[in-house]
C-alpha positions, 0 to 999 in steps of 0.5 A: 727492869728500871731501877727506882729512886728507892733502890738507887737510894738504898744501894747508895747508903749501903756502899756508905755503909758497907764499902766505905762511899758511893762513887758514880762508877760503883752504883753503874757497876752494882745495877750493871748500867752504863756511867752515863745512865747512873749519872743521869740517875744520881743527877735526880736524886740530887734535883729532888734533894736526896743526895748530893756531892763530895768530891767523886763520892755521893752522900745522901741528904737527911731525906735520903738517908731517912727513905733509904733506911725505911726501904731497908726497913720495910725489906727485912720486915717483909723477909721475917714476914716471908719466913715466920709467916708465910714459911718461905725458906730464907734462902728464897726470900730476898726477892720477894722482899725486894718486890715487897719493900716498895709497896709495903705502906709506912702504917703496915710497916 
């Protein structure tokens, strides 16, 4: 499965979160891709002005930061929809989510 920019950006705010800092080496690691294939990845998003470099470490751009977070926004959205509407078990949700999160529209959302 391709990884999309989306998912690229929300696992990058997450390890700046949650980890401490996004390195090249922990995003191949986290989507179990070769150095190489994340690198070319972040190299992108850096081109197309989501993140950038600080010594070996990625942060995101304000617009990256601002994508990211919608992700993650339109994920929990989509999990509370799963759960309260729908009466999916939680255990069972996050996939879908994950499915959901990239086609949810801004105005649903």
């Amino acid at each position: 499965m391709e990884n999309t920019t989306e998912e690229y950006l929300e696992a990058i705010f997450k390890q700046n979160h949650e980890e401490n800092r996004a390195t090249t080496a922990s995003i191949a690691s986290f989507f179990g891709i070769t150095y190489q294939s994340a690198r070319e990845k972040i190299k992108n998003l850096k081109k197309n002005g989501y993140a950038e470099s600080e010594k070996e470490f990625i942060i995101l751009t304000k617009a990256g930061e601002k994508r990211a977070k919608d992700v993650i926004r339109k994920h929990r959205l989509s999990e509370i929809f799963l759960t309260q509407t729908l009466g999916l078990p939680w255990d069972e949700v996050h996939e879908e989510a994950c499915l959901f999160e990239h086609v949810l529209s801004d105005k649903v959302a």
